[in-house]
FIBAMI-496209 format. One record per residue: residue number from 1; residue in three letters; x, y, z negated of N, C-alpha, C in turn. Coordinates in steps of 0.2 Angstrom, whole numbers, plus 5000, padded with zeros to 4 digits. Atoms other than C-alpha are relative to their C-alpha. Layout:
<atom><i>NUM</i><aa>ala</aa><n_east>X</n_east><n_north>Y</n_north><n_up>Z</n_up><ca_east>X</ca_east><ca_north>Y</ca_north><ca_up>Z</ca_up><c_east>X</c_east><c_north>Y</c_north><c_up>Z</c_up></atom>
...
//
This chain:
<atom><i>1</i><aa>unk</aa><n_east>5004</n_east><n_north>5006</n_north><n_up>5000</n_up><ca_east>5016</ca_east><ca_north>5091</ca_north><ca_up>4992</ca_up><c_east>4994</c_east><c_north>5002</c_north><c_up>4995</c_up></atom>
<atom><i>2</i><aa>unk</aa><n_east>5008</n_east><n_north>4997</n_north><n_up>5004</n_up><ca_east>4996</ca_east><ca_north>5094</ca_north><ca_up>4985</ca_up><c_east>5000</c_east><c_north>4992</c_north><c_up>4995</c_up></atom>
<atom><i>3</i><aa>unk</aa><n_east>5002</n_east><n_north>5005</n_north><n_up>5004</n_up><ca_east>4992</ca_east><ca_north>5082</ca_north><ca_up>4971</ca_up><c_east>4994</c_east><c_north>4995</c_north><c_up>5005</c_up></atom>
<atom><i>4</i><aa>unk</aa><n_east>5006</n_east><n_north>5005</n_north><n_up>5001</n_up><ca_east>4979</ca_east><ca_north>5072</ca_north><ca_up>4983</ca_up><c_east>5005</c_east><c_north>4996</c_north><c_up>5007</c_up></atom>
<atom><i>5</i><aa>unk</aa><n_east>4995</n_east><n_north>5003</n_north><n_up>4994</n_up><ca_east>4996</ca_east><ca_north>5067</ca_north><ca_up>4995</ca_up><c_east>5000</c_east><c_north>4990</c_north><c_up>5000</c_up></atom>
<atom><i>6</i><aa>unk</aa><n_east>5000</n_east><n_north>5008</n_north><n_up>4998</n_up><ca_east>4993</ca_east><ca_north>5048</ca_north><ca_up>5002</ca_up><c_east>5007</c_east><c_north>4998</c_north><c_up>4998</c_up></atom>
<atom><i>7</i><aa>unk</aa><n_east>4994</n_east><n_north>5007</n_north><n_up>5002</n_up><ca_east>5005</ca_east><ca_north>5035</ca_north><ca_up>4998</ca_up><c_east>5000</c_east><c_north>4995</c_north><c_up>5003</c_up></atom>
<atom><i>8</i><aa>unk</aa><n_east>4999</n_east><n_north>5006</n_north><n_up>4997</n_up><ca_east>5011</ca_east><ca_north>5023</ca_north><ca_up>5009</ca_up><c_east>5006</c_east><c_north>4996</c_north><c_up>5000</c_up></atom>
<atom><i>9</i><aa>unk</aa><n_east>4994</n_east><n_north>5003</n_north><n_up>5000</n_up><ca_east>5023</ca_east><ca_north>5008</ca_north><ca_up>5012</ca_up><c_east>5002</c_east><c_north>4999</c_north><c_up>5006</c_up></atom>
<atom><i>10</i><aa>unk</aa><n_east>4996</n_east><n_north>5003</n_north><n_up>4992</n_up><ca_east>5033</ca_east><ca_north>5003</ca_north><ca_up>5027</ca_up><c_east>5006</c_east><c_north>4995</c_north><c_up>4999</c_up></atom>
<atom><i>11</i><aa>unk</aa><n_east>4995</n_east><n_north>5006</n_north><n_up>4999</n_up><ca_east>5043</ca_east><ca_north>4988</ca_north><ca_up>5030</ca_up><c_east>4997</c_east><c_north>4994</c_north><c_up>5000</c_up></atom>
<atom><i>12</i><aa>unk</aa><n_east>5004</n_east><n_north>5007</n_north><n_up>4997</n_up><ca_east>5043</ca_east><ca_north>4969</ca_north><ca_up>5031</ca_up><c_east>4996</c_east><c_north>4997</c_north><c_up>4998</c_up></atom>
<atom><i>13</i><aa>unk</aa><n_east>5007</n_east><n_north>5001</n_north><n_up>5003</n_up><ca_east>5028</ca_east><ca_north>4961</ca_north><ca_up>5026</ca_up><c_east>5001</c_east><c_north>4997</c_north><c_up>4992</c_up></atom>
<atom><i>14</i><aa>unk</aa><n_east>4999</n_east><n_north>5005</n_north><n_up>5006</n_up><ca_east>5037</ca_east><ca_north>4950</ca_north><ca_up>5012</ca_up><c_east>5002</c_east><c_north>5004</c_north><c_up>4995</c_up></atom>
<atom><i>15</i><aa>unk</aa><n_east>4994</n_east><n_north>4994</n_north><n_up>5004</n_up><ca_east>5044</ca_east><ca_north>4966</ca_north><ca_up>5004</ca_up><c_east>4994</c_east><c_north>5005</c_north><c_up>4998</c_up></atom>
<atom><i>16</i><aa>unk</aa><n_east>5003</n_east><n_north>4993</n_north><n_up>5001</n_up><ca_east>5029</ca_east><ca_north>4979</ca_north><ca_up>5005</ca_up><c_east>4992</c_east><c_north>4998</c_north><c_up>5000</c_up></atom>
<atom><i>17</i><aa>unk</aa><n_east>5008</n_east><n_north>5003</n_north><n_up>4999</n_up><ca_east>5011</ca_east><ca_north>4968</ca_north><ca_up>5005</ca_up><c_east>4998</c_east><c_north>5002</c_north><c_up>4993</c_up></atom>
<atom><i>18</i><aa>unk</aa><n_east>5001</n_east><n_north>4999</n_north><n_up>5008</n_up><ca_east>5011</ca_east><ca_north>4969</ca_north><ca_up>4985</ca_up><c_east>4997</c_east><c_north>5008</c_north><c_up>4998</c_up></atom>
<atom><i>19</i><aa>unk</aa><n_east>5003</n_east><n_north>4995</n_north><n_up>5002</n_up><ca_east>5007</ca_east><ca_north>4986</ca_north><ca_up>4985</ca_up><c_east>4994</c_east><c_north>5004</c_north><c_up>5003</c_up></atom>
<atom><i>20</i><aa>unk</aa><n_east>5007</n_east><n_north>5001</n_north><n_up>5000</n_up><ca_east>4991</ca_east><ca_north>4985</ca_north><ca_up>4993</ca_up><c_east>4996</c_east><c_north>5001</c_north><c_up>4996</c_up></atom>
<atom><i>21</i><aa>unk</aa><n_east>5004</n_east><n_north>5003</n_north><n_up>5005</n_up><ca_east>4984</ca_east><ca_north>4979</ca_north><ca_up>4979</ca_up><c_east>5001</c_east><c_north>5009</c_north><c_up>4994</c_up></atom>
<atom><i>22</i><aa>unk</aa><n_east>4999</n_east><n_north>4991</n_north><n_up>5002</n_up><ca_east>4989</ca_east><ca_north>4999</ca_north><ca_up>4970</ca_up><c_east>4996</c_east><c_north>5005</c_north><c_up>5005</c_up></atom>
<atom><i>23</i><aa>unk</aa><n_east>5002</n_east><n_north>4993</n_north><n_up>4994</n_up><ca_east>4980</ca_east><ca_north>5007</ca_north><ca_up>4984</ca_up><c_east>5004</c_east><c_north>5001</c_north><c_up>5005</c_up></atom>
<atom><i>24</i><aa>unk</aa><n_east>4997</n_east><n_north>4997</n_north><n_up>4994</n_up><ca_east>4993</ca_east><ca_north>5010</ca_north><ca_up>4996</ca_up><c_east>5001</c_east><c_north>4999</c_north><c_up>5006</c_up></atom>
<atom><i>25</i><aa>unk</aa><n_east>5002</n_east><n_north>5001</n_north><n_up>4991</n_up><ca_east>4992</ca_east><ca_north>5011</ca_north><ca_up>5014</ca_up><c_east>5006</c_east><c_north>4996</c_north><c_up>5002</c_up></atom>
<atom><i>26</i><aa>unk</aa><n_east>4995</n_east><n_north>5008</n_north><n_up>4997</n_up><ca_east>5003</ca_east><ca_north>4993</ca_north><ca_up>5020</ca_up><c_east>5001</c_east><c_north>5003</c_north><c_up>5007</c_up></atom>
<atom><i>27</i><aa>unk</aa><n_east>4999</n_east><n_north>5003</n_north><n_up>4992</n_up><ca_east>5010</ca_east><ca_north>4994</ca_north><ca_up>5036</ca_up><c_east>5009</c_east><c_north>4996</c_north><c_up>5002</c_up></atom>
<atom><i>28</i><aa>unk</aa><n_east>4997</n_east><n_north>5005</n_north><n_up>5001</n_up><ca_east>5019</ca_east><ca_north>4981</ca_north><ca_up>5041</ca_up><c_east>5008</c_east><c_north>5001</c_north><c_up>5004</c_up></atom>
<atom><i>29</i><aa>unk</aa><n_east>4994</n_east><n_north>4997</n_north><n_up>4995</n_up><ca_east>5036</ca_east><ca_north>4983</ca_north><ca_up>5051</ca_up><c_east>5008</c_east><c_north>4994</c_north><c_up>5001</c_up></atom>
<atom><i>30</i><aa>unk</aa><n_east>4995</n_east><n_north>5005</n_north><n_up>5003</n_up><ca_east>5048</ca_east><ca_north>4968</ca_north><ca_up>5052</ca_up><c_east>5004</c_east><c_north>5002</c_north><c_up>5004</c_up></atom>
<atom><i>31</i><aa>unk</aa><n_east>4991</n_east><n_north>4999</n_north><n_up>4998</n_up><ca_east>5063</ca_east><ca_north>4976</ca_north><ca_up>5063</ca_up><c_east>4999</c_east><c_north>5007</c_north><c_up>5000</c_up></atom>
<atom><i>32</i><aa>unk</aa><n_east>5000</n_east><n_north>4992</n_north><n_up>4998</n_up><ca_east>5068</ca_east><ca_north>4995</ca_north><ca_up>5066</ca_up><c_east>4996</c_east><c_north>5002</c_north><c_up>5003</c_up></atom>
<atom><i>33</i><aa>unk</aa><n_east>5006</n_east><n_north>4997</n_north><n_up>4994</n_up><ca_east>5059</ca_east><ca_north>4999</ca_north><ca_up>5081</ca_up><c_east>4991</c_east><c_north>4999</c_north><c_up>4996</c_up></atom>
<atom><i>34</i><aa>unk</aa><n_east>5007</n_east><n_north>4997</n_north><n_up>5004</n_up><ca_east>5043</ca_east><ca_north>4995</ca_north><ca_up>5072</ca_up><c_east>4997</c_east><c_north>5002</c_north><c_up>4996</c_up></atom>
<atom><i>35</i><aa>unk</aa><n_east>5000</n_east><n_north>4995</n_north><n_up>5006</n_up><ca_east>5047</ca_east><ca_north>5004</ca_north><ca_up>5056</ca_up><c_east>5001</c_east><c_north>5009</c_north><c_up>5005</c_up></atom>
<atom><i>36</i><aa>unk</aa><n_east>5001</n_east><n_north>4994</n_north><n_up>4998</n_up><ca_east>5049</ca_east><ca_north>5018</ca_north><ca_up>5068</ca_up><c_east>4993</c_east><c_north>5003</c_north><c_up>5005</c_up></atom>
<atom><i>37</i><aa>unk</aa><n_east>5006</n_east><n_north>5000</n_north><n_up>4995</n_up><ca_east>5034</ca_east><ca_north>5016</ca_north><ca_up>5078</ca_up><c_east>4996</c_east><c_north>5003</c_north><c_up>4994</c_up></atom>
<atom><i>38</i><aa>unk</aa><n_east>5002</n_east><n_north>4999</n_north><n_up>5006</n_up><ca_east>5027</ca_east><ca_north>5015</ca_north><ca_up>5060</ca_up><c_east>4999</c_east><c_north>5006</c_north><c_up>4999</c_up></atom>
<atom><i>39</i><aa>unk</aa><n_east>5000</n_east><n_north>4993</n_north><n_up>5003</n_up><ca_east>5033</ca_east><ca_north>5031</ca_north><ca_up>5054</ca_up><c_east>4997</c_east><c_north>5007</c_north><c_up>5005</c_up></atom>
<atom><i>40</i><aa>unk</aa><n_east>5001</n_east><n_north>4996</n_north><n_up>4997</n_up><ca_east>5028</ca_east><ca_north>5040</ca_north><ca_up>5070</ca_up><c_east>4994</c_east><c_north>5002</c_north><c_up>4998</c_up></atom>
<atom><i>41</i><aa>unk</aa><n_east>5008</n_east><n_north>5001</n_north><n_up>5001</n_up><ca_east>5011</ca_east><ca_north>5035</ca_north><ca_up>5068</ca_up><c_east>4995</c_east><c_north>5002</c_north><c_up>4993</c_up></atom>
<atom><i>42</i><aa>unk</aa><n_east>5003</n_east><n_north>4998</n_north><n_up>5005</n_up><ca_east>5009</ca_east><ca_north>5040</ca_north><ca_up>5050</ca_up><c_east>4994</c_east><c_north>5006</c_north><c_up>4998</c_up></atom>
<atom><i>43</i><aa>unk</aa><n_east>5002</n_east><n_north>4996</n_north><n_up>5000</n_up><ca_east>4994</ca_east><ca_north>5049</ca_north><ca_up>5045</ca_up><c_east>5003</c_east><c_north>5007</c_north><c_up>4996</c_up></atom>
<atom><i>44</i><aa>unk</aa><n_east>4995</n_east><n_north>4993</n_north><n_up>5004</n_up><ca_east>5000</ca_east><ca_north>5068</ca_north><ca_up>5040</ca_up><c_east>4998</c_east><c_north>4999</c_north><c_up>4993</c_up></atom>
<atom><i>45</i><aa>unk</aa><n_east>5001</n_east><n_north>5000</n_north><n_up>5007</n_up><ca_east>4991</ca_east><ca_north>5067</ca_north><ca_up>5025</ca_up><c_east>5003</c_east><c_north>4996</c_north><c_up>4994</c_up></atom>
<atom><i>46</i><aa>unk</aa><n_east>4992</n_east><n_north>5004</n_north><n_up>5003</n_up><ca_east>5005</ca_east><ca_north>5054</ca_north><ca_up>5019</ca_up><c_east>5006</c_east><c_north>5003</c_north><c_up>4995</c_up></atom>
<atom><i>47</i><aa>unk</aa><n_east>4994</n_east><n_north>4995</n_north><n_up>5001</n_up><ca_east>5017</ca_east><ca_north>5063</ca_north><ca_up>5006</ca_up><c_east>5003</c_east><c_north>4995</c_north><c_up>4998</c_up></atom>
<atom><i>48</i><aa>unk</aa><n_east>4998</n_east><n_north>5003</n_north><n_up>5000</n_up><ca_east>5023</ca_east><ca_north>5049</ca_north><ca_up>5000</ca_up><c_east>5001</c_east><c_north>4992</c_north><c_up>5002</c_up></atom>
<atom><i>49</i><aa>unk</aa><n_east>5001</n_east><n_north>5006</n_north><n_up>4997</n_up><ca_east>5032</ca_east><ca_north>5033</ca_north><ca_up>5008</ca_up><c_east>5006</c_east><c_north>4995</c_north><c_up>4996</c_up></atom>
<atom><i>50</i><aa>unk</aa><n_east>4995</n_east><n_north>5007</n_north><n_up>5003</n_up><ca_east>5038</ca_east><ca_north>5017</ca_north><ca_up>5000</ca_up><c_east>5005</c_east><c_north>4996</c_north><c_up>5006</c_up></atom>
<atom><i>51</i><aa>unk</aa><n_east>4997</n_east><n_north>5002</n_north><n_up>4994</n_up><ca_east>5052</ca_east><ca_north>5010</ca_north><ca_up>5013</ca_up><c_east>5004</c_east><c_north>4992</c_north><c_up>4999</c_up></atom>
<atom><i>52</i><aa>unk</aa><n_east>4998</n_east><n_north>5005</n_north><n_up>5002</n_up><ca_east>5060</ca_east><ca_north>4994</ca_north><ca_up>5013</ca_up><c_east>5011</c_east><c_north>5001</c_north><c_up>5003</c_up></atom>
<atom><i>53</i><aa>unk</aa><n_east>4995</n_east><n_north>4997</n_north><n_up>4998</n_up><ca_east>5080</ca_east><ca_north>4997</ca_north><ca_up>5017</ca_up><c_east>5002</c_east><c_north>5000</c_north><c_up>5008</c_up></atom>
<atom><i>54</i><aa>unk</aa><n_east>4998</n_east><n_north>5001</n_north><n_up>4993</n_up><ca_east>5080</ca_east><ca_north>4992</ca_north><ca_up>5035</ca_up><c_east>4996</c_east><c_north>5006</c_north><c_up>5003</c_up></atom>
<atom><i>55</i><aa>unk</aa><n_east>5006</n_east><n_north>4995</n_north><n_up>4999</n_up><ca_east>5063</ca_east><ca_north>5003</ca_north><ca_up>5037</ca_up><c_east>5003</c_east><c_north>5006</c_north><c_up>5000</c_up></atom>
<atom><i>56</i><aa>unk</aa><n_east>4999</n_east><n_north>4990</n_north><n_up>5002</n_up><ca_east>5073</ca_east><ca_north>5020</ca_north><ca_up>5028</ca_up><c_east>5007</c_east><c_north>5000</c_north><c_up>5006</c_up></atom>
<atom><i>57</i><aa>unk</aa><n_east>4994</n_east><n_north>4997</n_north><n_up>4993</n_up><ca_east>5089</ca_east><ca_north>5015</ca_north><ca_up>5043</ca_up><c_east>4993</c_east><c_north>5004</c_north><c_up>5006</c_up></atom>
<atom><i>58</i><aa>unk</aa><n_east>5003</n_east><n_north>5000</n_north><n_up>4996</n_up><ca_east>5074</ca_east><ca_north>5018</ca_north><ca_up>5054</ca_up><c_east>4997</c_east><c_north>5008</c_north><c_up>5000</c_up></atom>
<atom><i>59</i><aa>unk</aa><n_east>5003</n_east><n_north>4991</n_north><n_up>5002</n_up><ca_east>5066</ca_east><ca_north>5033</ca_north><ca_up>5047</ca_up><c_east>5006</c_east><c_north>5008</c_north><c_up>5000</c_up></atom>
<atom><i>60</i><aa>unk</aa><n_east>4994</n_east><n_north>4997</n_north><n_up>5001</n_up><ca_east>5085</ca_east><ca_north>5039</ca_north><ca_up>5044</ca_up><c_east>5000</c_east><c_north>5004</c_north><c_up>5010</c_up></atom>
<atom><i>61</i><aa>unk</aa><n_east>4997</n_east><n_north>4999</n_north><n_up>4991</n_up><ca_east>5089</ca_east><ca_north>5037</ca_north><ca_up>5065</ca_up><c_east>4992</c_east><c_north>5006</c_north><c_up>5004</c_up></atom>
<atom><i>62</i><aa>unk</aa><n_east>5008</n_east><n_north>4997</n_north><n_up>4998</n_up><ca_east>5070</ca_east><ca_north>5044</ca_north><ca_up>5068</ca_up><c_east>5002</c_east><c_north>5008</c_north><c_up>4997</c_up></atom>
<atom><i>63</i><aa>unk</aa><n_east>4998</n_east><n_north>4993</n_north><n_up>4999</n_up><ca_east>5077</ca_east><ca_north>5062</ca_north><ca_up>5062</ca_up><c_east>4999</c_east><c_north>5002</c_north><c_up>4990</c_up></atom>
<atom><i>64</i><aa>unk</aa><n_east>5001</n_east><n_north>4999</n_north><n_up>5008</n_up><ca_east>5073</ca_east><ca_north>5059</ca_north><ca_up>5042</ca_up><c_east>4994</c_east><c_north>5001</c_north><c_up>4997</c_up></atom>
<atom><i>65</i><aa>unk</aa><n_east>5006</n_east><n_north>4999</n_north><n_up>5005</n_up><ca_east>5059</ca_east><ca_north>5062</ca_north><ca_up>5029</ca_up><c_east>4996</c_east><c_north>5005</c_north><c_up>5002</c_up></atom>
<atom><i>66</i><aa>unk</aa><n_east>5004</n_east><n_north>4994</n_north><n_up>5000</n_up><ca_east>5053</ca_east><ca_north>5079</ca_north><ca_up>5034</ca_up><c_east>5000</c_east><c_north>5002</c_north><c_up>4995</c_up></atom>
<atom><i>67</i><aa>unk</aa><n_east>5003</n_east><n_north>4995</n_north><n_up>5005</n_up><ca_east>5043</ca_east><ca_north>5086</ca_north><ca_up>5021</ca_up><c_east>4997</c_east><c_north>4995</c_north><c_up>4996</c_up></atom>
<atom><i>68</i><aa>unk</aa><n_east>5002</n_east><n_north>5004</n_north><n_up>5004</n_up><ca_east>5039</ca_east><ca_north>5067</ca_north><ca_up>5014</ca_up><c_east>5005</c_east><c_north>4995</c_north><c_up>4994</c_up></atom>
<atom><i>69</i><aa>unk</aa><n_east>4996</n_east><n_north>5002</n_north><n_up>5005</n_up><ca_east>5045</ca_east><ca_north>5061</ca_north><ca_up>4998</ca_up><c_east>5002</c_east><c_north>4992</c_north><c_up>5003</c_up></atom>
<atom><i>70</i><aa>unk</aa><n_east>4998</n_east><n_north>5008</n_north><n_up>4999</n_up><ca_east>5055</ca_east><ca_north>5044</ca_north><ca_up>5002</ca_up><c_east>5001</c_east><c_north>4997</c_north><c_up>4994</c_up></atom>
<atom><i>71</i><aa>unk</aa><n_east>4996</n_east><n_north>5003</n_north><n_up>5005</n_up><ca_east>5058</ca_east><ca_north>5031</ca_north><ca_up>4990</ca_up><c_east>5001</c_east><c_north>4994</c_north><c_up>5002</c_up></atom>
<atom><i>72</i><aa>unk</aa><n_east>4996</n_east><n_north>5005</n_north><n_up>4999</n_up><ca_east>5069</ca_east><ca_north>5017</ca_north><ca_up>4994</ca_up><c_east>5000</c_east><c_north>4994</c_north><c_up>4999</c_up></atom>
<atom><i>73</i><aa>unk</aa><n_east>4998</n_east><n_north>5006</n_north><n_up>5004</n_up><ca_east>5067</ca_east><ca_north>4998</ca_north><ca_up>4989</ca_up><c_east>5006</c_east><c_north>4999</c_north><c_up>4999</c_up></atom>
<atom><i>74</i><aa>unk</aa><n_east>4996</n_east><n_north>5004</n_north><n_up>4999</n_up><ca_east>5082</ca_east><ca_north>4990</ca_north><ca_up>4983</ca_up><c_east>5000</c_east><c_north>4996</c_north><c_up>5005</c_up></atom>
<atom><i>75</i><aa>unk</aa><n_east>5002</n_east><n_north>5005</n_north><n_up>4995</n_up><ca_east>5088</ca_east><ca_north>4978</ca_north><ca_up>4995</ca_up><c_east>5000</c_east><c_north>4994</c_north><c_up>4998</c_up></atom>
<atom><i>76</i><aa>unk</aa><n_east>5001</n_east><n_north>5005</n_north><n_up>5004</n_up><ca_east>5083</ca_east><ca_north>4960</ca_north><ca_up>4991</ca_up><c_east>5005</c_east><c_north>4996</c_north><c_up>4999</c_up></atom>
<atom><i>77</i><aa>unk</aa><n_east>4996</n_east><n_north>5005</n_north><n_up>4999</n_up><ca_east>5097</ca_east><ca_north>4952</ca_north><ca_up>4996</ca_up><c_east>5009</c_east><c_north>5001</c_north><c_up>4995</c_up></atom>
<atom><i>78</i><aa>unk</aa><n_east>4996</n_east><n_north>4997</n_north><n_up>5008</n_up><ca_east>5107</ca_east><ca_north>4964</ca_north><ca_up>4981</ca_up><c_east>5007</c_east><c_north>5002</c_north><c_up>5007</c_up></atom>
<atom><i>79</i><aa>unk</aa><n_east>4994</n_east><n_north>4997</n_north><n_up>4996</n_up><ca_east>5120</ca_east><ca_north>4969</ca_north><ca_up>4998</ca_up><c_east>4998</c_east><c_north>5010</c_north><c_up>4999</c_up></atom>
<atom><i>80</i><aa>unk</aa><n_east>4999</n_east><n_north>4992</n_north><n_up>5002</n_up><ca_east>5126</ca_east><ca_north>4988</ca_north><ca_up>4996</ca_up><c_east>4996</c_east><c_north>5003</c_north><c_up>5005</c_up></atom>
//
């Protein structure tokens, strides 16, 4: 990954809006299916993505991370 790798978030709106405000590219994804429509569409220049935990089952069944750094929110609801 090159030092000028984008950073994005994915997931539901009430979970991944806040980092907007840090510069990262929001998109919004309130079930599976749209987090994976999401992740299809990502620009390549994306190396890393913020995901909310229903988002990373999404990206998981979509075939996984690739070559992109994922980091995982906790889930809000504190279940395993």
């Amino acid at each position: 990954m090159d030092a000028t790798a984008r950073v994005a978030a994915i997931g539901e709106t009430r979970l991944v809006r806040g980092y907007g405000l840090a510069g990262v590219t929001v998109v919004t994804a309130e079930d599976e299916r749209a987090a994976q429509a999401a992740w299809r569409e990502l620009d390549p220049r994306v190396g890393i993505v913020i995901v909310t935990p229903s988002a990373a089952r999404a990206v998981a069944a979509a075939g996984g991370p690739g070559g992109r750094l994922l980091a995982v929110l906790p889930d809000p609801d504190g279940a395993a």
